[in-house]
Structure formats: structure tokens, C-alpha cells
C-alpha positions in Angstrom: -0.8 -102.8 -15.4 1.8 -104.1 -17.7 3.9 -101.1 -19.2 5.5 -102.2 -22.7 8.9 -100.9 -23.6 9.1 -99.5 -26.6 12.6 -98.9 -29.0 14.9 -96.5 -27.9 14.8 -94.7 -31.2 14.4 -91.1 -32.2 11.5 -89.4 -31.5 10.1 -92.6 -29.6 10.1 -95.0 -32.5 7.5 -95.1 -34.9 4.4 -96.9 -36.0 2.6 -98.1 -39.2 -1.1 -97.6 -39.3 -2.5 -100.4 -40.1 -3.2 -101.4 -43.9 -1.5 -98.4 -44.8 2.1 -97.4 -46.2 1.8 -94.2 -43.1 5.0 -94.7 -41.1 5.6 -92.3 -38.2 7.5 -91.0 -35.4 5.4 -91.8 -32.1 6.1 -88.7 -30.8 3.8 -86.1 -32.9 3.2 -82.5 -32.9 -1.3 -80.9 -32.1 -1.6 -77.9 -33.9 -5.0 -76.3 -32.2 -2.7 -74.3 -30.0 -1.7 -72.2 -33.1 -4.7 -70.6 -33.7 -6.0 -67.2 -31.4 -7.2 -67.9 -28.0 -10.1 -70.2 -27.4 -8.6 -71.7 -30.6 -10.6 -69.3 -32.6 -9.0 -66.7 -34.7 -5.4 -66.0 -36.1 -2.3 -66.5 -33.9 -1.5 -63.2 -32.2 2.2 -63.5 -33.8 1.6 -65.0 -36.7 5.4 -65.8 -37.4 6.3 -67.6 -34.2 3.1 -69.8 -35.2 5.0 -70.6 -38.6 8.1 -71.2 -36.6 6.9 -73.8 -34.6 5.9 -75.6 -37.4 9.2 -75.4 -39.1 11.4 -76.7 -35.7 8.4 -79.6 -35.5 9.5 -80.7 -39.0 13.3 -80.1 -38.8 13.2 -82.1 -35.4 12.0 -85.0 -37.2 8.5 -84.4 -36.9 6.3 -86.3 -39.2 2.6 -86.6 -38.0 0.4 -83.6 -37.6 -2.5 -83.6 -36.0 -5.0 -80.8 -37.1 -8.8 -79.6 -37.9 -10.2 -77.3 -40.1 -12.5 -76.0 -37.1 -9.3 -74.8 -35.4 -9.3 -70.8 -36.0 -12.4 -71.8 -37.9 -9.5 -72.7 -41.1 -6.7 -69.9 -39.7 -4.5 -73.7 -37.9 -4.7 -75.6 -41.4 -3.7 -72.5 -43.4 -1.0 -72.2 -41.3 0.5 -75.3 -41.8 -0.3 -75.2 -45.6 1.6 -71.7 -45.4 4.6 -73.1 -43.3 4.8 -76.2 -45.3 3.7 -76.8 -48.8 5.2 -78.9 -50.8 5.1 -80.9 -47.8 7.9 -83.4 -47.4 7.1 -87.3 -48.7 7.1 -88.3 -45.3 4.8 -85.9 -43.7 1.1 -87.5 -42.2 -1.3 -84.7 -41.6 -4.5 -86.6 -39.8 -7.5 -84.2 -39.0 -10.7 -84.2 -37.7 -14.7 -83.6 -38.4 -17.7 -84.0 -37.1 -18.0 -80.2 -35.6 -18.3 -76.8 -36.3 -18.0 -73.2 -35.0 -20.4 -70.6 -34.0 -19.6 -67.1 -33.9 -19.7 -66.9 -30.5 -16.6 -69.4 -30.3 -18.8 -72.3 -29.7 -17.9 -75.8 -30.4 -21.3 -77.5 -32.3 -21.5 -81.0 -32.8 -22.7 -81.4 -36.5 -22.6 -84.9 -38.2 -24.9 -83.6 -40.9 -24.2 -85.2 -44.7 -23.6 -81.9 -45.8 -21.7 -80.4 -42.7 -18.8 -83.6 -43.5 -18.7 -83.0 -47.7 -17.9 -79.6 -46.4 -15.6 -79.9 -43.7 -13.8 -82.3 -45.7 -13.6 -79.9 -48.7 -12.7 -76.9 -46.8 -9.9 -79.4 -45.2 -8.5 -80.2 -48.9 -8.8 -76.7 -49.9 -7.0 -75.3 -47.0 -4.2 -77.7 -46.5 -4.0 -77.4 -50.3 -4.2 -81.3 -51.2 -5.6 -83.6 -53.1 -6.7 -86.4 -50.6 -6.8 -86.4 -46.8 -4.3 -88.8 -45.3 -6.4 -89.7 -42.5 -9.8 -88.3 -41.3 -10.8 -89.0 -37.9 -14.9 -88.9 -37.2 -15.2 -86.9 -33.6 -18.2 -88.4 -32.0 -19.7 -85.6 -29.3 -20.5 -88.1 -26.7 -21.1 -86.4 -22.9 -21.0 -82.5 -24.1 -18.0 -83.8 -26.0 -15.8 -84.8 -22.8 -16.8 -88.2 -22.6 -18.0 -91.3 -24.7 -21.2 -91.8 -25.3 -23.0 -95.1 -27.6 -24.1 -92.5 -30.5 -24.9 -94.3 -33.4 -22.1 -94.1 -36.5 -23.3 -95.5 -39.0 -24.8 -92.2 -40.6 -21.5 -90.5 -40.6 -19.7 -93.2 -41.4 -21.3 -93.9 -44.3 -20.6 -90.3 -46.1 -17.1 -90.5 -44.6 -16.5 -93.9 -46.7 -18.5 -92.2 -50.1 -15.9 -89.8 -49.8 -13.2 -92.5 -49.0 -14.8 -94.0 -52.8 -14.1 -90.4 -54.6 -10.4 -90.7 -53.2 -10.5 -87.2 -51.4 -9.8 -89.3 -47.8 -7.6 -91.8 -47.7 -7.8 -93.4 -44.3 -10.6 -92.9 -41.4 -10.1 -92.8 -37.4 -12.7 -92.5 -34.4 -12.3 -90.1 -32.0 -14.3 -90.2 -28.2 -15.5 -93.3 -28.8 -16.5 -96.9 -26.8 -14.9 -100.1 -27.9 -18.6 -101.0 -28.8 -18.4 -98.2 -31.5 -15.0 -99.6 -32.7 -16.5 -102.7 -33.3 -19.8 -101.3 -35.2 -17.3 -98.9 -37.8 -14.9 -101.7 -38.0 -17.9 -103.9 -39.6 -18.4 -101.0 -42.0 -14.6 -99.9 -42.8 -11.2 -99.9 -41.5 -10.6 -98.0 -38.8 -6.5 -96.5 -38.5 -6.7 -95.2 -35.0 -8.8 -94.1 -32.3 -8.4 -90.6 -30.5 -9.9 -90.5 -27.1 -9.3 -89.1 -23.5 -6.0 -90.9 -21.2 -3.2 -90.1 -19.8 -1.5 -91.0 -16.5 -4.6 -90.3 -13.7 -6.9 -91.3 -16.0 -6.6 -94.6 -17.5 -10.5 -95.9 -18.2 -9.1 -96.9 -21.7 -6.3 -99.5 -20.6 -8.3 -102.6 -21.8 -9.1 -100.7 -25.0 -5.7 -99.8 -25.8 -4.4 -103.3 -24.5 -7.0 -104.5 -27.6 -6.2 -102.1 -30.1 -2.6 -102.7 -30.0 -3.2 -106.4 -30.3 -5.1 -105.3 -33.5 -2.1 -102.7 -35.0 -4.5 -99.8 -34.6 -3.2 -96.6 -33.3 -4.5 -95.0 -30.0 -3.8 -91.3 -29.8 -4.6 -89.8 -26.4 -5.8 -86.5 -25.8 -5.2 -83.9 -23.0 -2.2 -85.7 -21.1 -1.9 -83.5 -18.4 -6.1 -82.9 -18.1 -8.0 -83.2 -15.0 -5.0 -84.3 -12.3 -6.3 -83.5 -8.7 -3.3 -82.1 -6.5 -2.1 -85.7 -4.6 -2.0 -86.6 -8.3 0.1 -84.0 -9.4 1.9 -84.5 -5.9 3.7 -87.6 -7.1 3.9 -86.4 -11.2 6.0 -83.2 -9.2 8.0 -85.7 -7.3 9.3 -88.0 -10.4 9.7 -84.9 -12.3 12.1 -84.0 -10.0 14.0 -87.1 -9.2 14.8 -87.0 -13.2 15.3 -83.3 -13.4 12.9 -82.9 -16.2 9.0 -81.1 -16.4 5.9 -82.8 -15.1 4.7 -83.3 -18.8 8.0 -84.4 -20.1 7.5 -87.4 -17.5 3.6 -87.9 -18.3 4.5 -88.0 -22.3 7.8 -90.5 -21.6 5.0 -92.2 -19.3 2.6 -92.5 -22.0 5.2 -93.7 -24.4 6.4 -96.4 -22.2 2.7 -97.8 -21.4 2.1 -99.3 -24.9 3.6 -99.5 -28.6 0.7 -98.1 -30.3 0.2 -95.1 -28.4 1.2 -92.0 -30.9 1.6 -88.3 -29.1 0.6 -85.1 -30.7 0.8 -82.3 -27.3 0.7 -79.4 -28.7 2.2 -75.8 -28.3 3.1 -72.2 -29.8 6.2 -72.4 -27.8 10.0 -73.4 -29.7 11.1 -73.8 -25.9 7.9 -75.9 -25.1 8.1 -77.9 -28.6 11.9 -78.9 -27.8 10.5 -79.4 -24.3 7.8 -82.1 -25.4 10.3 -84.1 -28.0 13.0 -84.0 -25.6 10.8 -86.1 -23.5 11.3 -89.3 -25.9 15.0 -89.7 -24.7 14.0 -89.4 -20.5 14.8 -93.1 -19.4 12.0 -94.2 -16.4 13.9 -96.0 -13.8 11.9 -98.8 -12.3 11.5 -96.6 -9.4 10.4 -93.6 -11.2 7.4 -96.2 -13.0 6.5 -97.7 -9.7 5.8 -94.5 -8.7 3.6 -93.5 -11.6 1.8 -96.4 -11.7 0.7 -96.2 -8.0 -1.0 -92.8 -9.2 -4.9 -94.2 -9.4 -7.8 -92.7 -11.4 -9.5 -90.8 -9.0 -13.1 -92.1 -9.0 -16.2 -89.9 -8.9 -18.1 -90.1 -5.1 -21.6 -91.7 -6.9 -19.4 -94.5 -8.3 -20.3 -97.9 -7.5 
């Protein structure tokens, strides 16, 4: 696998999303880690949550990744409290295409109305007047995996809402370069948000295509699902460049492709300065031959 080099520029360098005037530093900042646990309900210090937004945006931080179904509402308000008047520079992308239960559940709901609210309550709570960019989550396999779910439905309020000017740009989230394909011949599509990191790289075509194409490709849990032997040789680099495992997997990511933006997320100053410190860690040739030996594990029914 070819890893592309990227500039040696703060924060990782930074990326245009296509079609757009949205410049940004490739290394982001999640904010579903600021709400209470399960991501449901307010921070349990509610000031060290503020904090973290305010280092993230003093460090040079400008793309925040966020969703009104984080807290239910508590994660946006956060950031609305920590932040408005944002600065000019500031991209806040979030998400729909879900809901909560009471019960803390996560409920796919792609309903007309369920979007024209989630996109309201988004506007209301971040306190603006358009979304910068609103990524459609598709649910897929219990939400972990992709799935070929029809679109089209969604899509369509998404884009009559796109018409009204409250959203401004529109993503995909868990989705199948087959999906891409079907959106893209209904709207543009910014970036994509799906599952990949170092052990599990089932996406390296797609992200090969999508940077050919100037689209964004935002991966999600970097350090999720890494059996021990794979953690093994993570532990091993991490030591060699006396830095953290998931400094190495986010300098890793970086490296693997121009397009790929990070948003890891914390409630942690020391974990925050952790993650963006990880765009100055140079990968020897050694340290990436290493990585790049470390193989998607493969489930035991697989062909």
C-alpha cells in the first residue's frame, strides 16, 4: 500500500472540501466525548468540557466534528457556549440520521420529519444560521458496518433543506462506494465518514478514489477493534519514537493519504495536546514498514 506524504505543516496541513471555500487543518478535534457517559447527558465537569474546547481552538483548531444527538443537544451547546461568535475560520460539520431513546439508545431514524428536526435543533443549538456541513449517517450492520440502504429518501429532504440555505454542504457517513456513487448523482457529496484506521483498512481502494476526486475521508474509531499481536507492533513503534500508541496510529493515518482529515476526540487538555502533538511525529521508513506489516485481521468464515 502506497503511503502518501503529506506537508510538514501545522496541525498536518490542511484540506479544501471540494466545491467549497472550507479550508482546514487535517488534524481536527470529535466532540461526542464531551457529553456524560454513554455520550448522553451533561459533562460531569462542565468547565473542563469548555476548556477543551478553548485549547482545541487556540492550538489552531479549526474543524469540529459534532451532533446534536450527542448528550441528546448538551455537546452542541457546549460548543455554542465555549465559542460563539465563532472565529471566521471555524468548520463545525455534524451529523443526522439518528436519534436517542431514554434509555440511552442509539435509533436509526431517517424519517422526513426526524431530519427537518435534527437539522433545526442543530441550528438552534449551535446558534447559526446555516449548517456548514451535514453528514447523512447511514445505520448499515446495527450501525458498525456498511450496508447498501437506499439514500435517496434522505437525501432528498437533506438537499430541500440545502434549497432553504439552512445546510450548506452534505457528507455520507458508513457508507459503500456504491452509495457514493448513487448521492453523487443526486448532489455533491464533501466527504465521507466511515470506519479505518491502521488494522482495519477495508476502505483503502475507497479512499485511494476519493482523494483522486478532492473529497474528504474522515475515519472513525482509530484505535477500534485491534487484537493484541496488533497492538503488539503499534506498542513496539510507539516505543522506538517515544510517543503514545495513538499518537503513532493518528501520524499513521496522516501519512496514508492527503485527504484523510482527523477529528479523535477527548475531555482531556493532556490527551487534546496529546492527539495534535501527533502531527509533528516524523515515521521513519522503519517505523512505516513496520505498520504497514500490521494486516486486517480477517473474520474465520471469510472466503
Amino acid at each position: 500500500m502506497d503511503l502518501t506524504s503529506h506537508d510538514e505543516t501545522k496541525l498536518g496541513g490542511s484540506f479544501t472540501l471540494p466545491g467549497t471555500l472550507l479550508t482546514v487543518h487535517r488534524m481536527g478535534y470529535g466532540a461526542m466525548q464531551l457529553a456524560g457517559p454513554g455520550v448522553f447527558g451533561p459533562p460531569k465537569d462542565r468547565d473542563a468540557a469548555v476548556a477543551v474546547l478553548w485549547e482545541a481552538v487556540a492550538s489552531g483548531v479549526n474543524h469540529i466534528d459534532t451532533s446534536d444527538f450527542y448528550g441528546p443537544h448538551i455537546t452542541n451547546q457546549l460548543i455554542r457556549d465555549a465559542l460563539h461568535p465563532y472565529p471566521d475560520d471555524l468548520v463545525i460539520v455534524t451529523k443526522v440520521g439518528a436519534r436517542r431513546g431514554a434509555d440511552k439508545s442509539w435509533i436509526h431514524d431517517v424519517s422526513p420529519q426526524n431530519l427537518i428536526n435534527s437539522v433545526h435543533d442543530n441550528l438552534r443549538n449551535l446558534e447559526v444560521e446555516a449548517l456548514d456541513v451535514v453528514n447523512l449517517r447511514a445505520w448499515g450492520n446495527n450501525g458498525q458496518a456498511p450496508s447498501e440502504e437506499a439514500l435517496a429518501d434522505p437525501l432528498t429532504v437533506l438537499i430541500e433543506l440545502k434549497r432553504q440555505g439552512l445546510v450548506r454542504n452534505i457528507g455520507l457517513s458508513n457508507i459503500t462506494p456504491k452509495q457514493l456513487t448513487e448521492a453523487q448523482a443526486m448532489t455533491e457529496i464533501v466527504c465521507v465518514q466511515n470506519f479505518y484506521n491502521l488494522a482495519h483498512r477495508g476502505d483503502d481502494d475507497f479512499i485511494d478514489d476519493l482523494a483522486r476526486q478532492g473529497i474528504a475521508y474522515v475515519p472513525f474509531f482509530p484505535l477500534g477493534g485491534f487484537s493484541p499481536l496488533q497492538s503488539s507492533v503499534l506498542d513496539a513503534v510507539a516505543a522506538m519514537l517515544q510517543a503514545t500508541p495513538m499518537q503513532v496510529a493518528l501520524a499513521w493515518l496522516l501519512r496514508r493519504a492527503p485527504n484523510i482529515l482527523l477529528i479523535p476526540g477527548t475531555s482531556s487538555i493532556a490527551h487534546l495536546r496529546e492527539n495534535l502533538a501527533a502531527t509533528e511525529l516524523n515515521l521513519s521508513k522503519d517505523a512505516l514498514q513496520q505498520l504497514d506489516s500490521v494486516t486486517e485481521t480477517k473474520p474465520s468464515n471469510a472466503a
